[in-house]
C-alpha positions as CSV (number, residue, x, y, z in Angstrom):
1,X,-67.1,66.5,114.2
2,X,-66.9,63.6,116.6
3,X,-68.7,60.4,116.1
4,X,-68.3,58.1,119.3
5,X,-69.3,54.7,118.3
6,X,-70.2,51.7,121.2
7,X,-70.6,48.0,120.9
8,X,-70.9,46.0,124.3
9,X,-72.4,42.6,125.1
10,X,-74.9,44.1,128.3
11,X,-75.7,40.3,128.9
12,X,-79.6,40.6,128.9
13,X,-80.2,44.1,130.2
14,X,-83.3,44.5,131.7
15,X,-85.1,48.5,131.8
16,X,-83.1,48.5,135.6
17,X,-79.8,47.5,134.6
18,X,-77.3,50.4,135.5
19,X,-76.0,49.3,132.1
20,X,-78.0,51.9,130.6
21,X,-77.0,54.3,132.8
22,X,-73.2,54.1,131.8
23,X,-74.7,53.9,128.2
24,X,-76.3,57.5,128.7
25,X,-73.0,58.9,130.5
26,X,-71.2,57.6,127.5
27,X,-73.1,59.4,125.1
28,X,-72.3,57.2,121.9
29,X,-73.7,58.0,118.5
30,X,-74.0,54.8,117.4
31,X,-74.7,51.6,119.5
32,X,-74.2,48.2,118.7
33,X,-75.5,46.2,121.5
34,X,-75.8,42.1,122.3
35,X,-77.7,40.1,124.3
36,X,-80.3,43.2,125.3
37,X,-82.9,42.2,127.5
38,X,-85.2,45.1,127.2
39,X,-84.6,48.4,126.4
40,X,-85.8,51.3,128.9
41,X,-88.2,54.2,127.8
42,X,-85.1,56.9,128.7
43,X,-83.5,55.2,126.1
44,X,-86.2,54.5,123.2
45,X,-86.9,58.1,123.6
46,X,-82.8,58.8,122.6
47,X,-82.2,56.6,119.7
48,X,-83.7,55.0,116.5
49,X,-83.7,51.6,117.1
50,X,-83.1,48.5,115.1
51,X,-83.6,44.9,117.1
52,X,-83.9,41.4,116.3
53,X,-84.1,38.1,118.3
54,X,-81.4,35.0,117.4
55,X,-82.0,31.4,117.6
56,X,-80.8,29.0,120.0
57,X,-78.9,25.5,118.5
58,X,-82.1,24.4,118.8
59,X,-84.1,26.7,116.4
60,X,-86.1,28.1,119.0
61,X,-85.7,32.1,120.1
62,X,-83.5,33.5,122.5
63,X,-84.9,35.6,125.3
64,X,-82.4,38.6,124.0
65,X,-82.2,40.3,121.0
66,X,-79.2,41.7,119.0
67,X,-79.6,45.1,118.0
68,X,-78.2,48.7,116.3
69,X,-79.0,51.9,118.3
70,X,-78.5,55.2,116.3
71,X,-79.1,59.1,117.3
72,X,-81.8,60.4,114.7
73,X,-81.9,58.3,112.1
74,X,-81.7,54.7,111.0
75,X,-82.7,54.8,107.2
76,X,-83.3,51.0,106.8
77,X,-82.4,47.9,107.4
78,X,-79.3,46.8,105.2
79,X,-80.0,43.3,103.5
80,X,-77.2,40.7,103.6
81,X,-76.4,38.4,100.9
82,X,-73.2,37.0,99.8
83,X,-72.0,35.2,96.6
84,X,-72.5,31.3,97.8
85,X,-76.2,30.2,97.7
86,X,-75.7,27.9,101.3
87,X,-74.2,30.8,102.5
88,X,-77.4,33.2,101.6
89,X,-79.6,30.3,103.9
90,X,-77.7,30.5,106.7
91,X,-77.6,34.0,106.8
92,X,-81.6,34.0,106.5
93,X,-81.2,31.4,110.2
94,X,-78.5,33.6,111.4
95,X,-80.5,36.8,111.2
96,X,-80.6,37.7,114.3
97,X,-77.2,37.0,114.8
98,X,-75.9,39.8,112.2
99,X,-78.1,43.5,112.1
100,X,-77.2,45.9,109.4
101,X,-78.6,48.9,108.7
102,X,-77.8,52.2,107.0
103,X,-77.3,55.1,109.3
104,X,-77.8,58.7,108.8
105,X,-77.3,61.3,111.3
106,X,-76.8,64.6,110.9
107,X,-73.0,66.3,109.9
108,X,-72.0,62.5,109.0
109,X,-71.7,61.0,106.2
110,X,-74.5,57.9,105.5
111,X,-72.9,54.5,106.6
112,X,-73.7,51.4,107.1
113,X,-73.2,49.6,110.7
114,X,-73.4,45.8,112.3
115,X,-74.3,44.7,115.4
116,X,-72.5,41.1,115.4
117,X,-73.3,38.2,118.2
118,X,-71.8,34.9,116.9
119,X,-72.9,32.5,119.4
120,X,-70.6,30.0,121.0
121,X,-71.6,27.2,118.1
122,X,-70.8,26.4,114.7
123,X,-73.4,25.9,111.6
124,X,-75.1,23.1,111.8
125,X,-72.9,20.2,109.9
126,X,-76.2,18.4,108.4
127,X,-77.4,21.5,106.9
128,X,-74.0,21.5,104.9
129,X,-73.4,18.2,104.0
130,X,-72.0,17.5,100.4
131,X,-71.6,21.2,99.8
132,X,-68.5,22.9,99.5
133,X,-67.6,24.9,101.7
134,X,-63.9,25.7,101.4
135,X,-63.6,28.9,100.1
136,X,-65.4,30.8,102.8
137,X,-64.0,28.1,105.7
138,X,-61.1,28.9,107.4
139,X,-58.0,26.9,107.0
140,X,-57.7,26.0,110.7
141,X,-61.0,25.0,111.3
142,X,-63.2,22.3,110.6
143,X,-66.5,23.6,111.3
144,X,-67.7,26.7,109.6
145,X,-69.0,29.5,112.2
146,X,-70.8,32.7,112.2
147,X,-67.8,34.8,111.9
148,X,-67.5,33.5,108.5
149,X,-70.7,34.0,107.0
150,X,-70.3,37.6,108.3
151,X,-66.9,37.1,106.0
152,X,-68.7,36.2,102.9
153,X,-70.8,39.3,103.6
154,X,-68.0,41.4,103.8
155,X,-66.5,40.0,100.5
156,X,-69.0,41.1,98.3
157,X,-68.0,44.8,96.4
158,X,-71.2,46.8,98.0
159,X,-69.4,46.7,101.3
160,X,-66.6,48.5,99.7
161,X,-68.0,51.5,98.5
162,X,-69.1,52.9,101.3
163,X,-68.2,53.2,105.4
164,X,-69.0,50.4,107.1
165,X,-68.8,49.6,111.0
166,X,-69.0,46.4,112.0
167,X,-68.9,45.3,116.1
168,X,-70.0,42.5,118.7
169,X,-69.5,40.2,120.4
170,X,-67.5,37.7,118.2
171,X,-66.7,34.9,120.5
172,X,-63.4,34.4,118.9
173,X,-60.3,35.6,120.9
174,X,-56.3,35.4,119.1
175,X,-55.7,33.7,122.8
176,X,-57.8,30.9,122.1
177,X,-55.0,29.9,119.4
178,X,-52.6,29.1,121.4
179,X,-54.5,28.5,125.4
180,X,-56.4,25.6,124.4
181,X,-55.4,22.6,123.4
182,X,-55.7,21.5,119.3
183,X,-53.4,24.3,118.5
184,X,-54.4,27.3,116.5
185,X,-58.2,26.8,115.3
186,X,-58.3,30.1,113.1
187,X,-59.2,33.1,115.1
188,X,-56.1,35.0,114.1
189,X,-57.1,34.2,110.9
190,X,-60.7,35.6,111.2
191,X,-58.7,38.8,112.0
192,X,-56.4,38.8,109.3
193,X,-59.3,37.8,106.1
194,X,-60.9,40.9,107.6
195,X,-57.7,43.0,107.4
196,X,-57.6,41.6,103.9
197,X,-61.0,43.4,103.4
198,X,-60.0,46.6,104.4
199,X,-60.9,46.1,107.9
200,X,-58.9,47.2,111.0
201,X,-60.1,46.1,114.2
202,X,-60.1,49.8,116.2
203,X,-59.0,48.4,120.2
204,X,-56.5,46.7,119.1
205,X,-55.2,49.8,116.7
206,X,-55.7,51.9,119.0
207,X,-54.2,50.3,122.2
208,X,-51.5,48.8,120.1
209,X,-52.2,45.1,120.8
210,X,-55.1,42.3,122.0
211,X,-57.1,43.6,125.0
212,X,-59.0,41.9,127.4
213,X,-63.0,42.4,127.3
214,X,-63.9,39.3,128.8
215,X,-64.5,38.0,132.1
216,X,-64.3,34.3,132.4
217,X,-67.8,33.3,134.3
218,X,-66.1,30.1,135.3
219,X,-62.6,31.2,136.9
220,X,-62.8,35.2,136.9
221,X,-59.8,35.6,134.8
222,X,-59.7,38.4,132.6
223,X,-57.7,37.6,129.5
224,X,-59.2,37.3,126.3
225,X,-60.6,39.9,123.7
226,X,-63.8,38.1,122.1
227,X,-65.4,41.7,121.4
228,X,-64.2,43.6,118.5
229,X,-65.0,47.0,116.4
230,X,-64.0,47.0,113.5
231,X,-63.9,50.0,110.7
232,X,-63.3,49.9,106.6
233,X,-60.9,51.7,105.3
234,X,-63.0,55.1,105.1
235,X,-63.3,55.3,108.5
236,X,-60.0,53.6,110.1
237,X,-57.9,56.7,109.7
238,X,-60.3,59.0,111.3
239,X,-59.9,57.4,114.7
240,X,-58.9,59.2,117.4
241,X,-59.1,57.0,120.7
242,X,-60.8,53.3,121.1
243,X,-60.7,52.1,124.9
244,X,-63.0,49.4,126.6
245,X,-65.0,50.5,129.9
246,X,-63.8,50.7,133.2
247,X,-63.1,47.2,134.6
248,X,-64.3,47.8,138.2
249,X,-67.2,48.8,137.7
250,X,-68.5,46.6,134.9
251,X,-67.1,43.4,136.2
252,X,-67.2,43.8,140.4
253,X,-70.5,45.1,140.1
254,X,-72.1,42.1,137.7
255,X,-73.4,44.5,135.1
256,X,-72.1,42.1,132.3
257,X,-69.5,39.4,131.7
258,X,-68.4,42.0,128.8
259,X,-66.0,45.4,128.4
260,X,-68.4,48.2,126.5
261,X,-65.6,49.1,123.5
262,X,-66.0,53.0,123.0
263,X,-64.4,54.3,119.6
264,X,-64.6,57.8,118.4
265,X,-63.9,59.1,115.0
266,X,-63.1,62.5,114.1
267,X,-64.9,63.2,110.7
268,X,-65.0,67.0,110.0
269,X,-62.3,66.3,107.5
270,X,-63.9,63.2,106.0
């Protein structure tokens, strides 16, 4: 049996957005969506829907939500804690920035799934002051970011036992290591600790290298990968094909700023 799995960025999709249009045509299973504005009727009628809205810098609300779209069933939602107490309050600020839930639908095994939007700033330094820090930092970076509480998550055993699926919008690129200046700040790295947790990152399998899901708003270019899907090792070898959507009409028609990544596993062996 086929499980198509998609996790796009649909930059605040309102109920017209032809976004969900190219949603419907591509029929996915499972949905891990960012930035959703609302989501149409046609839709809600389609899936079981988990949603939650993330905070600005500032504390206060976005007008998006992050959210985890599943056909039939969504069992609940899937608590996150790690092993690091500072980590455990962040995560409880960072919410709506990481939704998990357990997914059942029917011929597939239960699994669990994560709709990741790690916005474009770190944790706040004064919440973190005198604590440390280290082992769940990354070694080429001085400020501690999203992508590493989602780590910590990750680290813990009950996210080995079982499938997991975790995609979104990560805002971390490999070609941000070497295009800026500073040198490397550790988004290979980000890659590599979740390889180390048994996670391969499916588009980049798949297609055999980085590929580009980004539109730069300020200069157009088209060259960096800051969306990702990534699958645990009882998944990973069940996929078949992982390919973004098609550039021209995502991109020349302003549907989003993002490349919908479309994965499919084949699980009647599983």
């Amino acid at each position: 049996m086929q499980l198509r799995v998609l996790t796009w960025n649909v930059r605040k999709a309102g109920v017209a957005s032809p976004a969900w249009s190219i949603m419907q045509q591509l029929d996915a299973d499972i949905m891990l969506l960012q930035e959703v504005g609302r989501i149409p009727d046609t839709i809600k009628s389609q899936y079981a829907i988990c949603q939650k809205t993330p905070l600005r810098k500032n504390g206060q609300p976005q007008i998006f939500s992050t959210a985890v779209l599943a056909k039939e069933g969504i069992v609940k939602e899937q608590p996150l804690h790690s092993a690091y107490d500072w980590v455990n309050k962040e995560l409880a600020l960072f919410s709506g920035n990481l939704v998990a839930c357990e997914v059942q639908l029917n011929g597939f095994p239960s699994m669990n799934v994560m709709s990741v939007y790690s916005p474009p700033w770190p944790v706040n330094s004064e919440r973190i002051s005198g604590i440390n820090t280290a082992p769940v930092q990354l070694t080429l970076n001085s400020q501690v970011w999203c992508t590493e509480l989602l780590w910590a998550v990750l680290s813990n055993s009950y996210c080995h036992a079982s499938p997991w699926l975790v995609g979104g919008d990560f805002n971390s690129s490999v070609t941000f290591d070497y295009m800026w200046k500073g040198g490397p700040r550790g988004n290979q790295e980000i890659i590599d600790r979740m390889q180390a947790l048994g996670f391969k990152e499916c588009l980049c399998m798949y297609m055999g290298g980085l590929t580009p899901t980004y539109k730069n708003v300020s200069n157009g270019k088209v060259i960096h990968q800051i969306d990702h899907l990534y699958a645990n090792y009882h998944l990973y070898p069940h996929l078949t094909k992982a390919v973004t959507g098609n550039n021209f009409s995502v991109f020349e028609n302003s549907i989003s700023d993002h490349l919908p990544i479309i994965s499919d596993f084949e699980l009647a062996d599983y």
